[in-house]
LODOMAR-138173 format. One record per residue (C-alpha): x, y, z; residue in one letter. Coordinates in steps of 0.1 Angstrom, whole numbers, padded with zeros to 4 digits, always signed. Layout:
BEGIN
XYZA...
This chain:
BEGIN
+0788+0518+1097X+0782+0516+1131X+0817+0530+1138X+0809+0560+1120X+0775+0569+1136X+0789+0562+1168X+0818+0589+1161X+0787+0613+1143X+0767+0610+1176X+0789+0639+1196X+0781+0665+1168X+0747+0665+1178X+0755+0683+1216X+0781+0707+1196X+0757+0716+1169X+0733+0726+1197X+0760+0748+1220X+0775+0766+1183X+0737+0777+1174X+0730+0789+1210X+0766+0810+1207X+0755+0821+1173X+0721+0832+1185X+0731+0852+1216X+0764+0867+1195X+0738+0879+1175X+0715+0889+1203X+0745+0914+1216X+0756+0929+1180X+0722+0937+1180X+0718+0957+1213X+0752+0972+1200X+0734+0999+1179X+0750+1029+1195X+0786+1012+1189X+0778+1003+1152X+0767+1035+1148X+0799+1058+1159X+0821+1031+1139X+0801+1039+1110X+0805+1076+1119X+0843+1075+1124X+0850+1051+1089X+0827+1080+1069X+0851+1109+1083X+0879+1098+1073X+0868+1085+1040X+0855+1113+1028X+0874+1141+1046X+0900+1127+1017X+0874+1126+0992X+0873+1162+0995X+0906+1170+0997X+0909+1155+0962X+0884+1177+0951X+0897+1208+0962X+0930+1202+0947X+0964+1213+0958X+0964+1238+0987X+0929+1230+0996X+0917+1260+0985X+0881+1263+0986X+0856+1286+0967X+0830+1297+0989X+0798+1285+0964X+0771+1305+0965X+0740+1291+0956X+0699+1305+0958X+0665+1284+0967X+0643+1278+0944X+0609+1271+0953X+0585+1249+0937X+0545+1249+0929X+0538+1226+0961X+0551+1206+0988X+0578+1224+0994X+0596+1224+1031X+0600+1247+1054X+0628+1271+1066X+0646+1275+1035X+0664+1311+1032X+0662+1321+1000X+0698+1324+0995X+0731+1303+1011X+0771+1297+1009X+0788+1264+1011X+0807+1275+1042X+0766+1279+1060X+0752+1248+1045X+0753+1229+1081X+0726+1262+1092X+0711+1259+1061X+0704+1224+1065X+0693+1225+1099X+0668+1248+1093X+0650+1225+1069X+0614+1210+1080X+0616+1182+1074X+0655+1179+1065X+0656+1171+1032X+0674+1189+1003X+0681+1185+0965X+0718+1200+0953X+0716+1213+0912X+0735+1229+0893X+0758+1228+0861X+0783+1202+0850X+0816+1211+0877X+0795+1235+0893X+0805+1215+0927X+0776+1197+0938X+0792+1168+0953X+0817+1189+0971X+0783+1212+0985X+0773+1176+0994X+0807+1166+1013X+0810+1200+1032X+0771+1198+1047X+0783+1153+1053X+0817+1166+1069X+0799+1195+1088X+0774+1171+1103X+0795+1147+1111X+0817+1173+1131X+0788+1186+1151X+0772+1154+1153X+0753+1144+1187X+0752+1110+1199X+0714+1107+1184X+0718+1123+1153X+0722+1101+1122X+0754+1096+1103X+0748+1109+1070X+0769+1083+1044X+0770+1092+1002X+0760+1067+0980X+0761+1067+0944X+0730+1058+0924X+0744+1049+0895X+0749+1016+0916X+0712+1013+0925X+0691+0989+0908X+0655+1003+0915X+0643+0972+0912X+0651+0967+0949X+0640+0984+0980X+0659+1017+0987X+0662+1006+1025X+0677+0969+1007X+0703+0987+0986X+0711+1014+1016X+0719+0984+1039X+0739+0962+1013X+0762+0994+1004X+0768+1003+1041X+0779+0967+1050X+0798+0966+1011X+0818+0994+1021X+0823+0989+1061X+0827+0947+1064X+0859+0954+1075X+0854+0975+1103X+0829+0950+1115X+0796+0961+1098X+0776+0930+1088X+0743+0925+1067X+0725+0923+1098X+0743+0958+1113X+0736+0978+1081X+0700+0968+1081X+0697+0975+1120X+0712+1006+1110X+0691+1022+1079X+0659+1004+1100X+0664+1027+1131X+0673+1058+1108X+0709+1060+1122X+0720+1063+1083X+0711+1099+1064X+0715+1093+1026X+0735+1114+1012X+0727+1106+0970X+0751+1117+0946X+0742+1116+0907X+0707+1115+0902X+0714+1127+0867X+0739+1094+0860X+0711+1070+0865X+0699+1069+0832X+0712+1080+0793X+0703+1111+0776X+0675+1091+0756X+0655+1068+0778X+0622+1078+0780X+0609+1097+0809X+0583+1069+0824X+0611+1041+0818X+0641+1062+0835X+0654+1045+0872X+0655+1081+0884X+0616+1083+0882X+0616+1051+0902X+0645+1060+0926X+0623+1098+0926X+0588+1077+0938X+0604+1054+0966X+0624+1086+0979X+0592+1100+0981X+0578+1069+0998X+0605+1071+1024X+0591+1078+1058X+0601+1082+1093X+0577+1076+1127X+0575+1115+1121X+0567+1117+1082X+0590+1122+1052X+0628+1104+1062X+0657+1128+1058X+0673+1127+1022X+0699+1148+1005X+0705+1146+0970X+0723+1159+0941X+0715+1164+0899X+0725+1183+0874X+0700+1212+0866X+0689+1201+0832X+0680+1167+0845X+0659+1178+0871X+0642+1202+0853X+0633+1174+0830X+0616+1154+0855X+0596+1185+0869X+0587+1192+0840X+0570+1165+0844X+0556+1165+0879X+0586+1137+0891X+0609+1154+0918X+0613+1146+0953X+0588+1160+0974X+0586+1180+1008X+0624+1192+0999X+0642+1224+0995X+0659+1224+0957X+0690+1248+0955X+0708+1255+0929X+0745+1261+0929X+0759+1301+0910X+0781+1303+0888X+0819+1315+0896X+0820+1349+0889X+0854+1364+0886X+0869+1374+0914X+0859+1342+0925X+0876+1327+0905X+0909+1353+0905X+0911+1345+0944X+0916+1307+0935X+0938+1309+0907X+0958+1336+0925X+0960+1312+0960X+0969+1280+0935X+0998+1301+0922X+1036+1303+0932X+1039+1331+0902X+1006+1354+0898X+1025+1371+0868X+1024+1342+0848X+0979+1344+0854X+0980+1382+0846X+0968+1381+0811X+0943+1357+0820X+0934+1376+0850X+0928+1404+0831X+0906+1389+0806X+0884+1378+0831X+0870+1408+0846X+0873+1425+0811X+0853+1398+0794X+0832+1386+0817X+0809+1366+0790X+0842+1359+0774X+0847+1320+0762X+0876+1324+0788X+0852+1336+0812X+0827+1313+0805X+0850+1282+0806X+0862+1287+0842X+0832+1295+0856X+0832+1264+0879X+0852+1248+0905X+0862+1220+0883X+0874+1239+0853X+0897+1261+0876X+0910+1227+0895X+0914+1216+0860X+0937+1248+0847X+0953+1253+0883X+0966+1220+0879X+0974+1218+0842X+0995+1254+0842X+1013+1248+0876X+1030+1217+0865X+1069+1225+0864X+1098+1198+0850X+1109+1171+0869X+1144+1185+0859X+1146+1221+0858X+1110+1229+0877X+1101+1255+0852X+1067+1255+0843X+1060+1230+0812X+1033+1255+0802X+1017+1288+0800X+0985+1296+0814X+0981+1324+0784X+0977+1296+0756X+0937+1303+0767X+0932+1332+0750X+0939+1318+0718X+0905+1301+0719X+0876+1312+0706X+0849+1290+0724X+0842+1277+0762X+0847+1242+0745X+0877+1245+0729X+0889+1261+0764X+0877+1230+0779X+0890+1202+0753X+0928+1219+0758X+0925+1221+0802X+0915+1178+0798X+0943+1171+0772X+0965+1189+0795X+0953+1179+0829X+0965+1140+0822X+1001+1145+0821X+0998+1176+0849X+0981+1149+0872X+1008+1122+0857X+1035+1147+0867X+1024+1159+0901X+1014+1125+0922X+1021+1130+0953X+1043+1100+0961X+1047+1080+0928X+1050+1109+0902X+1070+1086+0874X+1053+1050+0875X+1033+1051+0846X+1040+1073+0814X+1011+1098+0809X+1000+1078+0773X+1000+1050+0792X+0975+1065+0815X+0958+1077+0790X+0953+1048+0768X+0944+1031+0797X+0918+1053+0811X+0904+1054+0773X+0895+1020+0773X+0881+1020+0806X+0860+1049+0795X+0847+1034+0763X+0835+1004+0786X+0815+1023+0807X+0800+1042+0774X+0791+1010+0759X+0776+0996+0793X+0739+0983+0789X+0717+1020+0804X+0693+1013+0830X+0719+0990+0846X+0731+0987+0882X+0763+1012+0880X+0759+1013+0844X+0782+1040+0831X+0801+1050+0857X+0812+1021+0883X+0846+1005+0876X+0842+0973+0896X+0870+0954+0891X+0851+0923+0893X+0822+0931+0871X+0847+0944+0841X+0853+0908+0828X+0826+0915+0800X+0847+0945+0786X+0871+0922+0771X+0844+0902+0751X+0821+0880+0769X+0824+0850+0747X+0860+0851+0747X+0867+0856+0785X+0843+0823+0793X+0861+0806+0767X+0894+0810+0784X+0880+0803+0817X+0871+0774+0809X+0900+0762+0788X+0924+0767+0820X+0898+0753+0841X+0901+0723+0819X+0937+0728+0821X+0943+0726+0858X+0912+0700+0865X+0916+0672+0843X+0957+0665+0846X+0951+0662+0887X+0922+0641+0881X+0944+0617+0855X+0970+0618+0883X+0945+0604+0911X+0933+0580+0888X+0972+0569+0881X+0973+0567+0922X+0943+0547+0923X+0949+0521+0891X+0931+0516+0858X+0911+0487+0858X+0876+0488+0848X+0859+0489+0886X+0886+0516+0892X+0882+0534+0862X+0841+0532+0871X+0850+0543+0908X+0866+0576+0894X+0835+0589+0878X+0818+0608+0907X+0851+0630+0913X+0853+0634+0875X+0819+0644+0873X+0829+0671+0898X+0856+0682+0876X+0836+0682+0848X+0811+0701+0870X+0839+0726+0876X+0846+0729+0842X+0813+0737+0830X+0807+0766+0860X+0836+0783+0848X+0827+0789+0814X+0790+0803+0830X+0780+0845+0824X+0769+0846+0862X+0799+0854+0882X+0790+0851+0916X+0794+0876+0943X+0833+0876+0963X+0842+0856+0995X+0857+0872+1018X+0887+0852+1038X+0874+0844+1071X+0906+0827+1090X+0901+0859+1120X+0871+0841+1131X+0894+0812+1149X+0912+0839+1171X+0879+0847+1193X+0859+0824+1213X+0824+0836+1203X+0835+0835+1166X+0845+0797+1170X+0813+0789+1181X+0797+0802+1148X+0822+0785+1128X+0815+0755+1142X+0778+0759+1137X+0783+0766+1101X+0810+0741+1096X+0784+0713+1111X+0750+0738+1088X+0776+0732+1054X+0785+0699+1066X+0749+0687+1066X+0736+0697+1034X+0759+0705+1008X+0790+0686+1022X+0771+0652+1029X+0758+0658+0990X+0789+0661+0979X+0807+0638+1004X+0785+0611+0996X+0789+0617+0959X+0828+0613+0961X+0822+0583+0985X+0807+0562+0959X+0837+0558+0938X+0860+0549+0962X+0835+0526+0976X+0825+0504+0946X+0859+0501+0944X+0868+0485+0978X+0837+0466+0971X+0852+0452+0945X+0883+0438+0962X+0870+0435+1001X+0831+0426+0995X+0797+0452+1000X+0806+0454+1036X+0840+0469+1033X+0829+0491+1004X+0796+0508+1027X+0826+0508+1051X+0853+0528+1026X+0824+0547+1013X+0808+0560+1043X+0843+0571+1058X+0850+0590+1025X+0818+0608+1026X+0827+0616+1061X+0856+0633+1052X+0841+0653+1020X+0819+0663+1041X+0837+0680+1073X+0862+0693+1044X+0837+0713+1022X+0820+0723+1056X+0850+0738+1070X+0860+0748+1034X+0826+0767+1032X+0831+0785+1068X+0863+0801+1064X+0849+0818+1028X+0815+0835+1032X+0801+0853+1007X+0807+0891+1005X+0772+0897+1013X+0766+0870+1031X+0749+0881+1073X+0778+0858+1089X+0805+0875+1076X+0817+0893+1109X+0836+0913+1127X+0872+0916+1117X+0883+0938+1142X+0879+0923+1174X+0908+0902+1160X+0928+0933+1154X+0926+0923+1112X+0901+0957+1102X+0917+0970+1072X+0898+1000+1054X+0875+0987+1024X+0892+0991+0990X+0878+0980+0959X+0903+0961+0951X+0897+0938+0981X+0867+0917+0971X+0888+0903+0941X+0919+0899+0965X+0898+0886+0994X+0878+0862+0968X+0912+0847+0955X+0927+0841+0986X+0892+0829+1003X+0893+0802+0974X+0932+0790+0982X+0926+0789+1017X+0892+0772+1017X+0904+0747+0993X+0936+0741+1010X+0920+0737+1046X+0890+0718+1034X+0919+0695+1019X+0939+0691+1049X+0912+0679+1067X+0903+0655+1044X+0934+0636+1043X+0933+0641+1082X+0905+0626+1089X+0902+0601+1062X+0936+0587+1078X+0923+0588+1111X+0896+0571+1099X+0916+0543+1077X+0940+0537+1105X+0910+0532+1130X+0890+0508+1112X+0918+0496+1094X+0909+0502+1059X+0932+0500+1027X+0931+0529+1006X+0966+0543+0996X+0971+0577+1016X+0993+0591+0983X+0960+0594+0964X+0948+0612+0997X+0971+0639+0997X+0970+0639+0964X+0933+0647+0965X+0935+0668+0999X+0964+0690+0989X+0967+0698+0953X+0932+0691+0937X+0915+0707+0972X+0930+0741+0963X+0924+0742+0927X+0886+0730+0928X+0887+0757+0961X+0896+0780+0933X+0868+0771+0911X+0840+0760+0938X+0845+0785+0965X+0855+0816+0939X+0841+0829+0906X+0847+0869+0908X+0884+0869+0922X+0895+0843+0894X+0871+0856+0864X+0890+0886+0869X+0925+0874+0865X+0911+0854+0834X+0900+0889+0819X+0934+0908+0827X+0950+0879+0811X+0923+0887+0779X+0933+0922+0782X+0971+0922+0776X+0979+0954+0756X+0950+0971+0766X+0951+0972+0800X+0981+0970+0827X+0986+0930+0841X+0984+0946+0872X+0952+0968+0871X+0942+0973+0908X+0975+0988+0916X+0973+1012+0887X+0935+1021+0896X+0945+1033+0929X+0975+1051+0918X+0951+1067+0893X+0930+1077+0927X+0957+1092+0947X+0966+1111+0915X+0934+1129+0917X+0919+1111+0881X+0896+1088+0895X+0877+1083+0929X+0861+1056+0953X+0828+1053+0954X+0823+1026+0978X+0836+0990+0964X+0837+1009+0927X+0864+1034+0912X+0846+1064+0893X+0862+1089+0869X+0872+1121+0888X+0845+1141+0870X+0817+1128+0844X+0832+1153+0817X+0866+1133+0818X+0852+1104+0814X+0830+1112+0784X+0866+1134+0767X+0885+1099+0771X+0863+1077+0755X+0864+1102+0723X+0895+1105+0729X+0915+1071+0731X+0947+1082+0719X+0970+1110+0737X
């Protein structure tokens, strides 16, 4: 005992020199703001400059939307002009008092591309005080929590990687370096929740609470028409704003993009013609947005892989005798046109493949609980486990859990002998195994771990791994540690007397203890303020959302398998020091293999839930999803909306789930 207080003393010094590192680390980042802030400015460029490529389409064609002011009864704000183009939306802007602005208009209309060209404009003329204005989805926002709360765990979601932390992100939307830029007002809620129980009244009324040292905090925001005029309607709308509302295409309009889409304008004539004749026309009517010409553009120009004549003829429109039935044929064919034309991997997937799996993905999101944080619309790969049954993916969990745990644990015990004291000694690490067990089969999933191994490359980040090596070490690890101790203990008691077990079990718990602290360290939780910055090690990588799964695995591994190694290391050191017996084969045993499996299960729940769910979803989904998600993205089906995928455009997403079968 007195060995191993002598050997604890030095940690008290260290413990004292990592906080003070950790403390003025901290100090600098947060002095940093001007850096944080044109990091955050650059990452949002480039994001979202391809964001609206994908939008555009092909050619990157853009229709210059026109769209008119329309003021309301009071607390309206000032400068508005009472009418506006998307390429002046940067003037327009700028020439609200104060600077906020609600974007309506009709499904397709091209509200979120209005929103990306006034984002992209700012950011191109942005000065060095000026705030960067990021887009957030609120289907993701729980208005159960402060806006500023959600702002700051989004920007630090989306940006960890470029060395945005919890702390950053909050520094950040505190000082009013952030604009919001809110997209889908109208997806917060379903058609038929009542008005006073809707999250867009709430989200509405702390919008409306959000202030600035100079009054009302700069906000830009985007709905569908019908939406909105449901709320005012009822006196709910965001106040001390300029509302616009986005035109319709008229036909030239959209002529001039279907002509500059084209490599045959003869093949559009008939259609051509039918627009400006018909003008009210269900032809007409259909493509009078910037999604349904994207939509036929890319449906009609989509030649064989083989003889690169066009697969179909844009004239099949005038067969139909309704803007819906118009519609309902440009989806059906806009699958296999996408399919077709990707840009690098055209032939991966078969287009019923895509299909049926983009169905099923779709029906998921209709069936999602309404009023629920992304409910509806966020594909996040590690919050989809429930889409496969709920019951049935905690079942399997825990079966393979059971699995994996319970034939290492028999082999320790084989190491260790099965006589009754040894058999009673084994019962703390069991419990832990059964503990294991049990945590698999829970509902809560908790939130990724994100691989931390950078952190040992730089001086400053050493000395905040060692202060939360010695934090972890302390309180959970000396829990734990002393928990695993006890068998091991007991039994040396057995064989060597009460002194040599304290001894045995006092050096175990040691062990368990550095181990699960250094375990800890090296995985921190996505959200979690000490998760740092990745690219002073030269490691920043852009956010995907398939990397919190990917991170989460691998965080688990690692941990396990580090927290393991120094477990046997220092419980040999230990043995050979005070010249214990304890047979090293059960160490590595325990260090080596069980370390990374209960690493799997103790220091990950969302990576490995959602292998457990692709492996419940064989025949519905692909085995290897992620990949297929982003192909689906650089085909133009889906997009990224931070950490989630979202369907291209609300209207595919609604025609795939009533339409699960090509």
């Amino acid at each position: 005992m007195a060995a191993t207080l002598i050997a604890l003393a030095p940690t008290v010094s260290a413990s004292y020199v990592a906080w003070a590192a950790y403390q003025r680390d901290h100090t600098e980042a947060a002095a940093d703001v001007e850096a944080k802030t044109r990091t955050l400015a650059g990452v949002v460029m480039v994001a979202e400059t391809r964001q609206r490529a994908q939008l555009i389409g092909e050619g990157a064609k853009r229709i210059d939307l026109a769209f008119g002011y329309r003021r309301e009864r009071a607390n309206n704000t000032a400068g508005a002009a009472p009418e506006g183009h998307l390429t002046e939306i940067v003037a327009y802007y700028r020439a609200l008092s104060p600077a906020r602005l609600v974007i309506t208009g009709e499904p397709g209309a091209g509200k979120t591309l209005l929103a990306l060209e006034l984002l992209l404009g700012l950011l191109a003329g942005r000065a060095d005080t000026d705030p960067v204005p990021v887009r957030f989805s609120l289907a993701g926002w729980d208005t159960a929590r402060p806006l500023r709360e959600w702002l700051a765990e989004q920007v630090h979601d989306r940006l960890r990687y470029r060395g945005i932390t919890v702390e950053d992100a909050r520094l950040l939307v505190d000082e009013y370096r952030v604009l919001p830029v809110l997209d889908g007002l109208d997806e917060m809620d379903a058609d038929t929740t009542p008005a006073g129980r809707r999250r867009a009244t709430e989200a509405l009324a702390q919008l409306n609470a959000y202030q600035d040292p100079v009054g009302s905090a700069p906000v830009v925001l985007t709905c569908r028409t019908a939406q909105y005029d449901h709320l005012v309607a009822r006196d709910v709308r965001m106040r001390e704003a300029a509302r616009v509302e986005i035109h319709s295409v008229d036909a030239a309009q959209a002529a001039a993009y279907l002509m500059a889409r084209t490599t045959d304008p003869d093949r559009w004539a008939p259609v051509l013609h039918v627009l400006t004749a018909e003008p009210a026309g269900p032809v007409a009517t259909a493509l009078s947005t910037p999604w349904q010409l994207n939509l036929a553009a890319a449906a009609f120009e989509q030649r064989h892989p083989d003889t690169l004549a066009p697969v179909s003829d844009p004239a099949e429109l005038l067969a139909f005798t309704s803007p819906e039935a118009v519609h309902d044929h440009l989806l059906a064919a806009y699958l296999p046109a996408a399919t077709g034309q990707h840009p690098t991997r055209p032939g991966r997937y078969r287009p019923e493949q895509v299909h049926r799996w983009l169905a099923t993905l779709a029906t998921h999101l209709g069936t999602s609980p309404a009023g629920t944080s992304g409910a509806g619309t966020d594909l996040v790969l590690h919050q989809l486990w429930p889409q496969a049954g709920s019951r049935r993916v905690r079942t399997v969990d825990a079966l393979l859990a059971a699995l994996l745990i319970l034939p290492l644990l028999l082999l320790t015990q084989t190491l260790l002998g099965f006589s009754p004291h040894q058999v009673l000694s084994a019962l703390p690490i069991t419990i832990i195994g059964l503990v294991a067990i049990q945590r698999a089969g829970r509902s809560e999933v908790p939130q990724p771990r994100t691989r931390q191994l950078h952190r040992l490359r730089d001086r400053a980040q050493r000395g905040q791994l060692v202060a939360r090596v010695l934090r972890t070490g302390l309180t959970v690890g000396i829990a734990v540690g002393g928990a695993v101790g006890i068998g091991p203990g007991l039994n040396a008691g057995f064989d060597g007397g009460p002194a040599h077990g304290i001894t045995v079990a006092l050096s175990v718990a040691f062990s368990v203890a550095l181990a699960v602290g250094v375990a800890a360290a090296l995985s921190n939780p996505l959200g979690d303020p000490t998760t740092t910055t990745a690219h002073r090690s030269g490691l920043a990588a852009p956010t995907r959302p398939t990397s919190p799964v990917l991170d989460d695995l691998v965080a688990g591994v690692l941990g396990g398998f580090v927290g393991g190694a120094v477990f046997v290391a220092s419980l040999a050191t230990v043995s050979l020091a005070a010249g214990l017996v304890f047979t090293l084969g059960l160490a590595i045993v325990a260090g080596l293999v069980v370390g990374p499996v209960l690493g799997i299960y103790y220091f990950t729940g969302a990576g490995r839930r959602y292998v457990v769910y692709l492996c419940c979803s064989r025949g519905r989904l692909p085995w290897r999803l992620g990949p297929f998600l982003d192909w689906s993205y650089e085909a133009g089906l889906l997009r990224i909306s931070g950490i989630a995928y979202q369907f291209r455009h609300r209207e595919l997403q609604n025609w795939l789930a009533t339409h699960p079968t090509p």
